[in-house]
Every structure is written in structure tokens, then in C-alpha cells.
KOLDRENKE-376207 format. One record per residue (C-alpha): x, y, z; residue number from 1; residue in one letter. Coordinates in steps of 0.001 Angstrom, whole numbers, plus 500000, padded with zeros to 6 digits. Layout:
<rs>
{{X,Y,Z},NUM,'a'}
...
</rs>
This chain:
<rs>
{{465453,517156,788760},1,'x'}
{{463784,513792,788722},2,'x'}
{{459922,514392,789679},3,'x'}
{{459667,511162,791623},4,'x'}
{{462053,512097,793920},5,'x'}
{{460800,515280,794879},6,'x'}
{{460244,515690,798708},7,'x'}
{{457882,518751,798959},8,'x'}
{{457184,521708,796609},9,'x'}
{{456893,525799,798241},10,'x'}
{{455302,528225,796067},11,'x'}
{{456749,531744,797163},12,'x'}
{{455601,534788,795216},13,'x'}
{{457932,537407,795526},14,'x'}
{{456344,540890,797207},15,'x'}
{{455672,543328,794055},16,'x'}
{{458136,546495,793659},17,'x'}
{{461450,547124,791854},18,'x'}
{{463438,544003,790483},19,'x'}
{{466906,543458,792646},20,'x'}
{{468587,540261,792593},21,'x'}
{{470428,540459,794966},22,'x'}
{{467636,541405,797494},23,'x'}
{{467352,538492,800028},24,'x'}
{{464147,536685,801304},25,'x'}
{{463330,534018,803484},26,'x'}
{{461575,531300,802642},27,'x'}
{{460948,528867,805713},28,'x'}
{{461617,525050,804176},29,'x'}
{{459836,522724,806816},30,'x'}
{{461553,519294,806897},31,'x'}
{{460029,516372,808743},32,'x'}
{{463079,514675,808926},33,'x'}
{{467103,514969,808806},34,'x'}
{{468729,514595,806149},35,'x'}
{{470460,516083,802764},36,'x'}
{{468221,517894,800458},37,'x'}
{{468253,519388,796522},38,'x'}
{{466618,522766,797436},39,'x'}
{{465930,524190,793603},40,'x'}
{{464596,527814,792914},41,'x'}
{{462961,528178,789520},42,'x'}
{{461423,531053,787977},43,'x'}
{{460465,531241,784188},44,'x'}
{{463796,532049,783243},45,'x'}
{{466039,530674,785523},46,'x'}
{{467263,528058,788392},47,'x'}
{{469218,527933,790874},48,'x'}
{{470235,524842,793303},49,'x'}
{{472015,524743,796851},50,'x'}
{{472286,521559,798919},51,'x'}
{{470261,521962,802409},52,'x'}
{{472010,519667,805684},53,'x'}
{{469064,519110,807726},54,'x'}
{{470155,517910,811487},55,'x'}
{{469185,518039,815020},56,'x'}
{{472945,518902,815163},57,'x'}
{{474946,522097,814002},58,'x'}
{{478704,522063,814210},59,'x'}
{{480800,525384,814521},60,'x'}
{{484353,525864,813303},61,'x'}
{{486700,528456,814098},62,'x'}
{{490296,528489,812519},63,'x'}
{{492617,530072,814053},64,'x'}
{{496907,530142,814832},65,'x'}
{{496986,526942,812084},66,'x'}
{{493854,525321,814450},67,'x'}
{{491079,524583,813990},68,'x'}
{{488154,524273,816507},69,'x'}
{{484960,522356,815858},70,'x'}
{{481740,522046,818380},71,'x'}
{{478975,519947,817824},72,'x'}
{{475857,521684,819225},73,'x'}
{{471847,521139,819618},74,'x'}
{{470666,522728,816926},75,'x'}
{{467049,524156,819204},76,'x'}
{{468554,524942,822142},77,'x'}
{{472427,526121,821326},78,'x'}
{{473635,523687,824174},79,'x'}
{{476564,521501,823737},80,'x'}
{{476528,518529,822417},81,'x'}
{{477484,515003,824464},82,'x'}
{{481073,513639,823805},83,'x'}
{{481209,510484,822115},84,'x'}
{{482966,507797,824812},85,'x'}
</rs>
């Protein structure tokens, strides 16, 4: 990763107790602004990377009978979202 174009660095110490890697844990990433994001997890070892939408907007998709069904949706309060004219 290019250390000029990092955003923000978290420093997240895992709680102590038997190793599992799949165990989840959340991290809370606190974004100032929308947009699309690198998020990269590094230990010693190893590294992983996922890419991180960040929008006041969430859209939900259902397929379903050969259909599919999309809804855009406020991503605070769960309301829909205006239809564009």
C-alpha cells in the first residue's frame, strides 16, 4: 500500500486467550466522508485487504422467480430512499 495515500490508521489489539481465526471482531472504522476505501489488516505475519463502500446510501437486493429487486435506502434511519424524476 502506498503510505501517502493512507486515509487513517486503527491499532486494534486482539483480547488475549486461545488463537482462532476464524473468531470474528469488530473493529468500528470511522469515515468522515463517503467514499471507496483499501481497508488492510496486518499482523506480523500476514495481511489481508477488503474494499469498504462508504455511503449515506445502502441498496438491498433480493433475487427471486428470475427478478431481481433493488431498494435504495438511508443508510441511519432505514427509510426509503427518494425516486430519481
Amino acid at each position: 500500500m502506498n503510505p501517502q495515500r493512507v486515509v487513517r490508521v486503527w491499532r486494534y489489539d486482539a483480547p488475549a486467550g486461545p488463537m482462532n481465526a476464524w473468531e470474528p471482531h469488530e473493529i468500528p472504522v470511522k469515515l468522515d466522508e463517503s467514499g471507496v476505501y483499501l481497508l488492510e489488516a496486518t499482523d506480523a505475519h500476514r495481511q489481508a485487504q477488503v474494499i469498504l463502500f462508504a455511503s449515506p446510501m445502502v441498496l438491498v437486493a433480493r433475487g427471486e422467480h428470475g427478478k431481481l429487486d433493488v431498494r435504495a435506502l438511508d443508510a441511519t434511519t432505514g427509510e426509503p430512499r427518494p425516486t430519481p424524476l
